[in-house]
C-alpha positions as CSV (number, residue, x, y, z in Angstrom):
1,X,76.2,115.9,-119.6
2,X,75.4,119.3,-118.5
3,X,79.2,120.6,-118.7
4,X,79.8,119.2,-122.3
5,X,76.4,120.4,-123.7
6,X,77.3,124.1,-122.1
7,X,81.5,124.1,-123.2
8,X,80.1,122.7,-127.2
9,X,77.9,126.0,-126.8
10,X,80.4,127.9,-125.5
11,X,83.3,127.1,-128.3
12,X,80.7,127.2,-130.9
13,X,79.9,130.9,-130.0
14,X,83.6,131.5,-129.8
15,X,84.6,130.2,-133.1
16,X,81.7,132.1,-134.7
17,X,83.3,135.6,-133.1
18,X,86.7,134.7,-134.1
19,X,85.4,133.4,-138.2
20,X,83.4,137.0,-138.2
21,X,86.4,139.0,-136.6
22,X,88.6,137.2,-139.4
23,X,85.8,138.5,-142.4
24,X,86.3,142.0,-140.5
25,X,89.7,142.1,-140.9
26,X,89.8,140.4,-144.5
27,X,87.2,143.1,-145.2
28,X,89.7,146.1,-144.2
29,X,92.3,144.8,-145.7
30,X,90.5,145.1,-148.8
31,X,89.8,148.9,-148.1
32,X,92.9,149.8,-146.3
33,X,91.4,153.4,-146.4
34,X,88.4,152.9,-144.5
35,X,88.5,154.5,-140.8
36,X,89.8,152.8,-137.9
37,X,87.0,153.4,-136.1
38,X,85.0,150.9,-138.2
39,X,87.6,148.1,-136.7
40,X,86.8,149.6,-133.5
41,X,83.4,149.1,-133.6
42,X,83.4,145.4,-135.2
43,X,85.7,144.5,-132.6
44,X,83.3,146.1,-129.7
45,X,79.9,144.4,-131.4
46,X,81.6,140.9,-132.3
47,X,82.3,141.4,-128.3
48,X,79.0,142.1,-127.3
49,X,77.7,139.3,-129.7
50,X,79.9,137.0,-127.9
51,X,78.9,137.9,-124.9
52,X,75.4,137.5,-125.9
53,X,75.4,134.2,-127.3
54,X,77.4,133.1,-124.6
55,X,74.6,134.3,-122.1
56,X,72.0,132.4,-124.4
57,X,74.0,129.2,-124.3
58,X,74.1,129.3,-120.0
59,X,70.6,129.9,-120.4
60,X,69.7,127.2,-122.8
61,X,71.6,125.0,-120.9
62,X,70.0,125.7,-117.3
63,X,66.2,125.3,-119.1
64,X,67.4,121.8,-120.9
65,X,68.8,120.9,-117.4
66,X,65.6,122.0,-115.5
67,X,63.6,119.9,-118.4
68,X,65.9,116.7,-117.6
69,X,65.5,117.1,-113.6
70,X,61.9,119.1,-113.1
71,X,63.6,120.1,-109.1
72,X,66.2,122.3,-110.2
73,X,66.1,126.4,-109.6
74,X,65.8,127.7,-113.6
75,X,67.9,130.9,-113.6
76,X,66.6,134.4,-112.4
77,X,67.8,136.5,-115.4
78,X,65.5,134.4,-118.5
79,X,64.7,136.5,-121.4
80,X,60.8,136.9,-122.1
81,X,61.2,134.0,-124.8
82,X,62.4,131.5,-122.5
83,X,60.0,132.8,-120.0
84,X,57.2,132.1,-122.0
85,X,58.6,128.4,-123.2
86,X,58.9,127.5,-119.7
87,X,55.4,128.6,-119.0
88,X,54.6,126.1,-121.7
89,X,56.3,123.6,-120.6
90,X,54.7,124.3,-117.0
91,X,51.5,124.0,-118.1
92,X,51.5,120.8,-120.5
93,X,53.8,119.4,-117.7
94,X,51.0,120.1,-115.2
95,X,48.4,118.6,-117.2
96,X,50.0,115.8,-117.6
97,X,50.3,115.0,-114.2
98,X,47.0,115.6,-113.8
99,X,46.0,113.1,-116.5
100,X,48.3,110.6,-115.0
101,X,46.6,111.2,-111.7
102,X,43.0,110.8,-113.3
103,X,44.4,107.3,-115.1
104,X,45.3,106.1,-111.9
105,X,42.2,106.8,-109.9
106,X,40.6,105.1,-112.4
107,X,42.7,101.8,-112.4
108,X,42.6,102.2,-108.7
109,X,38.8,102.3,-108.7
110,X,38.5,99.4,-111.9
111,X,40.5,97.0,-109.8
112,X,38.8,97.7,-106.5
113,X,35.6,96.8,-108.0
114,X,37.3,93.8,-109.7
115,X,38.1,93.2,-105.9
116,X,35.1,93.0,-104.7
117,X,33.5,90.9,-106.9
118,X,32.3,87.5,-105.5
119,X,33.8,86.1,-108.6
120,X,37.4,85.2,-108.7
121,X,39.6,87.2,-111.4
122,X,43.6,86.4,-113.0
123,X,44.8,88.5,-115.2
124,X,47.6,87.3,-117.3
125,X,50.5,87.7,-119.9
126,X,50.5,86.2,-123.2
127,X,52.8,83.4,-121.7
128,X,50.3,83.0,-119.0
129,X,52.1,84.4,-116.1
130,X,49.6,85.9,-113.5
131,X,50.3,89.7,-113.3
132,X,46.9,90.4,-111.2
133,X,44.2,88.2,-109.4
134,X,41.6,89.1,-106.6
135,X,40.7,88.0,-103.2
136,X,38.2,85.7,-104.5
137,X,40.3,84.0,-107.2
138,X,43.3,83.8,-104.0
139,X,40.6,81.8,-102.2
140,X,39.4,79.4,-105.2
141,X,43.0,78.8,-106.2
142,X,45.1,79.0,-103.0
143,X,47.3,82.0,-104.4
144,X,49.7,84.1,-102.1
145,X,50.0,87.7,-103.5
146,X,53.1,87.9,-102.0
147,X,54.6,84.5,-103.7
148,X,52.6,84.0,-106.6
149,X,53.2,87.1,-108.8
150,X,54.4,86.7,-112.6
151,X,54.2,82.9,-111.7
152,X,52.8,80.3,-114.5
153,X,49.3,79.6,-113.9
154,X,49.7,76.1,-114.7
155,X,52.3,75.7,-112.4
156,X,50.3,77.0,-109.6
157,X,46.4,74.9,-110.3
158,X,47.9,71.7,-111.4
159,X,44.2,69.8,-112.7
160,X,44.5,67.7,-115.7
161,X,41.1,69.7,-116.8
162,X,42.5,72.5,-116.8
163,X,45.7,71.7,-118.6
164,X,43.9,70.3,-121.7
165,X,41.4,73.2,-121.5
166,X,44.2,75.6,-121.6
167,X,46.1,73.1,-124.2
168,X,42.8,72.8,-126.7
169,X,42.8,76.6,-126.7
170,X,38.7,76.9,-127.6
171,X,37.6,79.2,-124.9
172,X,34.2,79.2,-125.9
173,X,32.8,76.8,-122.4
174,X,34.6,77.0,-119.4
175,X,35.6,73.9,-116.9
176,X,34.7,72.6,-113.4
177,X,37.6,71.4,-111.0
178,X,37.5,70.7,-107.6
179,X,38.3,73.8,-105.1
180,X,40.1,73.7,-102.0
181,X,37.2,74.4,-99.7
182,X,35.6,71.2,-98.2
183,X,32.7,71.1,-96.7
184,X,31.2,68.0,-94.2
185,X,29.0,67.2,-97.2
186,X,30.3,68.3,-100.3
187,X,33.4,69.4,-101.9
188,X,33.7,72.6,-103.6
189,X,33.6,73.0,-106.8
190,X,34.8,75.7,-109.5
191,X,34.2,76.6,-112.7
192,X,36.7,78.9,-114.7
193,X,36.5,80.5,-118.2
194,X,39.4,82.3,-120.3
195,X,38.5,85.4,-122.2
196,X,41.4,86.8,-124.5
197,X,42.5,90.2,-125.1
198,X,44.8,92.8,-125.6
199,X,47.9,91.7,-127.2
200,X,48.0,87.9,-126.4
201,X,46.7,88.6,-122.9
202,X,43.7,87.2,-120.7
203,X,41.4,87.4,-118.6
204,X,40.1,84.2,-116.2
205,X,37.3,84.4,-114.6
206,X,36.4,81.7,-111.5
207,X,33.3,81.1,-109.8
208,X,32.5,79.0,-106.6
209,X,29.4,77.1,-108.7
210,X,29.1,74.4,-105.5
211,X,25.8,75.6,-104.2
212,X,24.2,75.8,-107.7
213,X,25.4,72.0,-108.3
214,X,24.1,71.0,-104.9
215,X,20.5,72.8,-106.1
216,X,20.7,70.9,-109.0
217,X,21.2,67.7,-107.2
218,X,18.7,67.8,-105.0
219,X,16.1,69.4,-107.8
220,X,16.9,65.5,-109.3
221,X,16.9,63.9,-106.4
222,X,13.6,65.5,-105.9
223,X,11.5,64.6,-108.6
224,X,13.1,61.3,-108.5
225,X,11.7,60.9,-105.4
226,X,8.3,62.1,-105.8
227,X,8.1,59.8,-108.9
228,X,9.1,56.9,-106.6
229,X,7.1,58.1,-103.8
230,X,3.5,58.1,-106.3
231,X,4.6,55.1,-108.2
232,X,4.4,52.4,-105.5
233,X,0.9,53.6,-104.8
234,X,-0.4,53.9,-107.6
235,X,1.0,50.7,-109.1
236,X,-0.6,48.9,-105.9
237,X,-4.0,51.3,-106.8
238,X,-3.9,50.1,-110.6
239,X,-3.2,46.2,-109.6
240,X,-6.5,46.4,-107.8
241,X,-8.3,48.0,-110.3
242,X,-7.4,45.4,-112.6
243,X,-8.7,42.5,-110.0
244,X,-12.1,44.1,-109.3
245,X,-12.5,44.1,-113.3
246,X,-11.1,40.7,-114.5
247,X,-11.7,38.7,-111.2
248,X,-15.3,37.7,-109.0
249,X,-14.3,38.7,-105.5
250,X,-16.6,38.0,-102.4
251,X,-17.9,40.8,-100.4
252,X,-15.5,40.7,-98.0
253,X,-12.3,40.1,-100.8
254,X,-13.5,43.6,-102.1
255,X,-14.3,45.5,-98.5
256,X,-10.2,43.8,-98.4
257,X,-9.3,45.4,-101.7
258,X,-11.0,49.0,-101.3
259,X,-9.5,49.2,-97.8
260,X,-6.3,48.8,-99.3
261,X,-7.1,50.9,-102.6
262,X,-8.3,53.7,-99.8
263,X,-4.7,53.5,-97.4
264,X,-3.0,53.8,-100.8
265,X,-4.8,56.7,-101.9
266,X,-4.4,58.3,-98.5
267,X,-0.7,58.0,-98.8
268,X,-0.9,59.7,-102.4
269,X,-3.2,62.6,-100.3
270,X,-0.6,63.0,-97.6
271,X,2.1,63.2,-99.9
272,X,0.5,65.7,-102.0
273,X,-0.4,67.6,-98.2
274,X,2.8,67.6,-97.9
275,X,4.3,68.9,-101.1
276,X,1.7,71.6,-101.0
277,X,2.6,72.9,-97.4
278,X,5.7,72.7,-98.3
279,X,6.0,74.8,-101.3
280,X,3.8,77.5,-99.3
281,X,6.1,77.7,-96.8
282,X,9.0,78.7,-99.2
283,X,6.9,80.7,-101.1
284,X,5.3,83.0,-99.0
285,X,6.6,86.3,-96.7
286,X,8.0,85.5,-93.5
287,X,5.5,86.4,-90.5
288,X,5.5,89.3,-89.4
289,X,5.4,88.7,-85.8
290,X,2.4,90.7,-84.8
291,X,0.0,87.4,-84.8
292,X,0.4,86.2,-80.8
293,X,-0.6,82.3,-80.4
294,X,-1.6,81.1,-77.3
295,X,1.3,77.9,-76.7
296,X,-0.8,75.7,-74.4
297,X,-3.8,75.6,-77.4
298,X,-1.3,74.9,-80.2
299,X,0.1,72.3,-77.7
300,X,-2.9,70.9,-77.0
301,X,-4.7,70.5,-80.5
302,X,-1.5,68.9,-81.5
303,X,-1.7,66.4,-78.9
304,X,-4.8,65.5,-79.5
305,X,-4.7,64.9,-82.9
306,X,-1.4,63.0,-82.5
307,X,-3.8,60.7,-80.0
308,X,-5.9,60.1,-83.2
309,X,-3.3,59.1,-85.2
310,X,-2.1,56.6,-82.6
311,X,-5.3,55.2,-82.6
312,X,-5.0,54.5,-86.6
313,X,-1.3,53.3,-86.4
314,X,-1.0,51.1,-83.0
315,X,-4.9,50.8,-82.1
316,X,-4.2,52.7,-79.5
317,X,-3.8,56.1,-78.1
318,X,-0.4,56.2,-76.1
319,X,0.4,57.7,-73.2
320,X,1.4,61.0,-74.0
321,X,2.7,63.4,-70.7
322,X,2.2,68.0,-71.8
323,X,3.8,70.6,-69.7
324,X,3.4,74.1,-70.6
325,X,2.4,77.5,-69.2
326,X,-1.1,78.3,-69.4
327,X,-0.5,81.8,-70.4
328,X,2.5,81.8,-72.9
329,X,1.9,83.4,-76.1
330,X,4.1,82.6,-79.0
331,X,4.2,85.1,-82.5
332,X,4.1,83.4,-85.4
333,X,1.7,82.1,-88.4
334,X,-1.0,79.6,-86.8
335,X,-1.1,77.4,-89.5
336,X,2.7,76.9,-90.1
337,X,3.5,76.7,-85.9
338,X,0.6,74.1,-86.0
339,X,2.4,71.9,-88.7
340,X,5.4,71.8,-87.4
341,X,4.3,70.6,-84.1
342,X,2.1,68.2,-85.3
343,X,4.6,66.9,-87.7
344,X,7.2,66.3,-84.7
345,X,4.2,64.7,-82.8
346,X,3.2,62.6,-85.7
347,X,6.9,61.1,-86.5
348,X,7.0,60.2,-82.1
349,X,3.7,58.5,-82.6
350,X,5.1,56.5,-85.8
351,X,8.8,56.0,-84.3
352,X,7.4,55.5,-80.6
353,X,6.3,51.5,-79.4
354,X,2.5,51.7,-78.6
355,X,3.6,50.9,-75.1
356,X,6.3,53.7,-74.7
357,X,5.4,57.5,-73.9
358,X,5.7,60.9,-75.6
359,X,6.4,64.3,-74.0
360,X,5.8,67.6,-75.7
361,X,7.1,70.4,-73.4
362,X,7.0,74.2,-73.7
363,X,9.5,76.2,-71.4
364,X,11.6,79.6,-71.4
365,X,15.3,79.1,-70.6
366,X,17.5,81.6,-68.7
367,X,18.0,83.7,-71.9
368,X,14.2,84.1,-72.7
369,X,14.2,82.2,-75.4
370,X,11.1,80.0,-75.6
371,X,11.9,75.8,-76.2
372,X,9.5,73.7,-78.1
373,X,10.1,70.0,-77.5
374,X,9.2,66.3,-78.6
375,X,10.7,63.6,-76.7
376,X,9.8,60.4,-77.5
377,X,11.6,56.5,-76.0
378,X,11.3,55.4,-79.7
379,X,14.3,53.2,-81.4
380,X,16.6,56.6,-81.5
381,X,18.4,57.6,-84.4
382,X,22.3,56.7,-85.0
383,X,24.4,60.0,-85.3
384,X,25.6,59.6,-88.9
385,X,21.5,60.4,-89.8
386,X,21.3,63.2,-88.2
387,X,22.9,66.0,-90.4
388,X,20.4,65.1,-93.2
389,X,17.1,64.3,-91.3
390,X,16.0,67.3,-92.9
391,X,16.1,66.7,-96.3
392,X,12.9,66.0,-98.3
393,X,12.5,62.5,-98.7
394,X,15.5,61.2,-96.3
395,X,14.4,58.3,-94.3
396,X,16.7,56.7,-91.4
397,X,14.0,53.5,-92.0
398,X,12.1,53.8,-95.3
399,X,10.0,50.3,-94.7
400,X,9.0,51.5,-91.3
401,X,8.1,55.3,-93.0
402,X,6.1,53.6,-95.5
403,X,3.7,51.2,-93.0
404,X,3.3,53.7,-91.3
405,X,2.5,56.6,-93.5
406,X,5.3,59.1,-93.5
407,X,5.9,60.6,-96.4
408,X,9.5,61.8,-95.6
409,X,8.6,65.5,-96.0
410,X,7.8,65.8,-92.3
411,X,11.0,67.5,-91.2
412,X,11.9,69.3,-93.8
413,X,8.6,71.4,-93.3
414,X,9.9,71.6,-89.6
415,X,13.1,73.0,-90.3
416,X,11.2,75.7,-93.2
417,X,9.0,76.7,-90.4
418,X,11.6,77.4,-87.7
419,X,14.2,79.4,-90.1
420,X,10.8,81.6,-91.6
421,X,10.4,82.2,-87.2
422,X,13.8,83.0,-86.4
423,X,14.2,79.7,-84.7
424,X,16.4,77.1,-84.5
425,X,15.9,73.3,-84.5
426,X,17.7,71.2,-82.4
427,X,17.8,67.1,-82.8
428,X,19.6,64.8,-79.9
429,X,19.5,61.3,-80.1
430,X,20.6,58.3,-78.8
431,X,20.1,54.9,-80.3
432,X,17.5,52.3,-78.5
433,X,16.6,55.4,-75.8
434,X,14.5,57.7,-77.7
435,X,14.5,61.2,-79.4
436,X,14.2,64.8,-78.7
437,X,13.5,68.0,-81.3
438,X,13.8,71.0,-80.4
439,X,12.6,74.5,-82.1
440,X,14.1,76.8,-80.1
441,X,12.7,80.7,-80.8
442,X,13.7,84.0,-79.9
443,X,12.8,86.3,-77.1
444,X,11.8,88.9,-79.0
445,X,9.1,86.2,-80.2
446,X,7.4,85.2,-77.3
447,X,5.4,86.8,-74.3
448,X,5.6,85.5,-70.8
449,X,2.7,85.4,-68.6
450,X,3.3,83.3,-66.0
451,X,2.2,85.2,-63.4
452,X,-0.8,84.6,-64.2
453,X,-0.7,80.7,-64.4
454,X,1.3,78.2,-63.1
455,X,2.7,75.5,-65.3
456,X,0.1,72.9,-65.9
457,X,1.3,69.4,-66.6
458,X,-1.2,67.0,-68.4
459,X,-1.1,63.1,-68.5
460,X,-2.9,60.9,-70.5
């Protein structure tokens, strides 16, 4: 390209020398008088104007071939007007680049942050090939971004939702389908919306929306319960309202019916207890850690009310066995500590025979960290309970909760306590042999002073 662009040049300037020395000599054939210098010095200027435009045309041609490849070497011997066009060009070619540069820094940065969003994003054509898509959206979707560039989206998240969403084209609501993530108790689920832009293009955007279903699930589940939970009471507190008023009952039918009236109205009071501890716990700061609890007091008030509560359930206190270090201190809030114990005491006494025994124990392991434990040799617990002991109102035996006065909240304030102390519970069980929980805390929590005392074991 370069050759034929210089040789037209070059003929060009040739054939305009030869049509003005052709004028020249028609001119002094006209005036055969004139001096033959003259044709000298036509001949010598329609040389040098040759020359010139010649030079102009080698020049030209090196600029337009520096323009085409910007690497070349432009020639040493450029007149001031080139000169100054090439600086021209030098400069608008350097501020493009830099404008180029600045455009990508910014698409670099625009889909880094689009990268780091939790939320999963696809960008696509306008026949829904996937040009772009984030880490997140590779996890919801199972994309490769080695395989799955410029495929269909359809052909890659093949849900009937999603087709007829897609298909309906009204983008105004997005749609749940199932994700690929599994959990042992849940399936994940997505939800995904399509924006439009551009020319024909769009923009999907995913989010993992499984723990906000869960939420809403339990929020259901939760005031279904509670209704349940203050129904039966007070539908057995309104039938003997209605007995005392329409019926003559002896002294000792109504001592009968107030008794009942009373346990009924006690099991409302516990459950409300319950609710309100509960929603303190979540709703107040963690402790700090600077309050220091002596173990073998918590311990021992615990006990002593779990005795109490024997008493009311069997008629009898049963044989409870403490062992714990005289001197341990624990931090933590009182209050909370104290309801989690006596919760785990409480469910032993309800869940343990009147003639079986109960240990609480308190002891550091080798890593310092300080174990809290209830074991009772109750009915045990078969393992597919265990994973949701902790949820509000689960029971593994709702009949047996009810006679004798669980309200189902018990472990769930256990579990709220431990994570608000850094701690961890622990359940083991074994069907017809008994129970043990465990809140295992810290190191950092508790303060060793054995030295001091020896471990004191207590039978009763």
């Amino acid at each position: 390209m370069r050759a034929v662009s210089f040789a037209r040049r070059l003929a060009m300037a040739v054939v305009q020398g030869v049509l003005a020395y052709l004028v020249a000599l028609g001119f002094l054939h006209l005036f055969p008088r004139s001096n033959g210098w003259l044709l000298i010095a036509l001949g010598v200027s329609l040389t040098g104007a040759l020359a010139w435009r010649i030079t102009q045309a080698r020049r030209m041609d090196a600029v337009l071939n520096w323009l085409r490849y910007p690497d070349g070497q432009l020639p040493a011997d450029m007149g001031s007007a080139d000169s100054e066009l090439v600086g021209l060009i030098l400069r608008e070619r350097r501020e493009f680049k830099f404008q180029l540069a600045q455009s990508d820094k910014r698409l670099a940065d625009f889909l880094s942050a689009l990268q780091a969003s939790p939320n999963g994003v696809v960008l696509m054509d306008a026949d829904q090939r996937i040009e772009w898509f984030n880490e997140s959206a590779a996890s919801h979707f199972g994309f490769d971004p080695l395989r799955d560039g410029q495929q269909h989206f359809t052909n890659l998240v093949r849900d009937p939702a999603v087709a007829a969403y897609l298909a309906a084209g009204d983008f105004s609501h997005g749609v749940v389908l199932a994700g690929r993530a599994h959990g042992l108790s849940s399936v994940q689920r997505i939800s995904l919306q399509l924006h439009l832009y551009g020319q024909g293009r769009s923009l999907l955007l995913s989010r993992d929306i499984t723990a906000i279903e869960q939420a809403e699930a339990m929020r259901r589940d939760f005031v279904a319960n509670v209704s349940h939970e203050i129904r039966t009471p007070l539908t057995v507190l309104g039938g003997f309202v209605e007995t005392l008023q329409t019926l003559r009952l002896s002294a000792d039918e109504q001592v009968r019916y107030l008794d009942l009236m009373a346990q009924q109205a006690s099991r409302m009071q516990s459950l409300v207890d319950d609710l309100l501890t509960l929603s303190k716990i979540e709703g107040s700061p963690r402790p700090s850690g600077h309050e220091w609890i002596t173990v073998a007091s918590l311990i021992r008030q615990c006990v002593d009310e779990g005795r109490s509560l024997s008493q009311l359930v069997w008629g009898q206190a049963q044989h409870m066995e403490v062992s714990v270090s005289g001197e341990d201190e624990l931090a933590g809030a009182d209050a909370e500590l104290h309801s989690a114990l006596f919760n785990l005491v409480g469910n032993a006494v309800r869940y343990t025979p009147a003639d079986k025994s109960i240990c609480v124990r308190w002891a550091i392991n080798s890593q310092g960290q300080g174990v809290l434990s209830v074991t009772d040799e109750g009915m045990g617990i078969a393992p597919e309970h265990l994973p949701r002991l902790t949820e509000r109102f689960y029971r593994v035996d709702r009949s047996r909760s009810r006679e004798t006065g669980g309200t189902g909240l018990g472990l769930a304030i256990v579990k709220h306590v431990a994570q608000r102390h850094d701690a961890e519970l622990q359940i083991e069980s074994t069907p017809g042999k008994g129970s043990t929980f465990r809140i295992v805390f810290g190191a950092f929590r508790v303060r060793q002073r054995t030295s001091q005392s020896a471990a004191l074991v207590d039978q009763h």
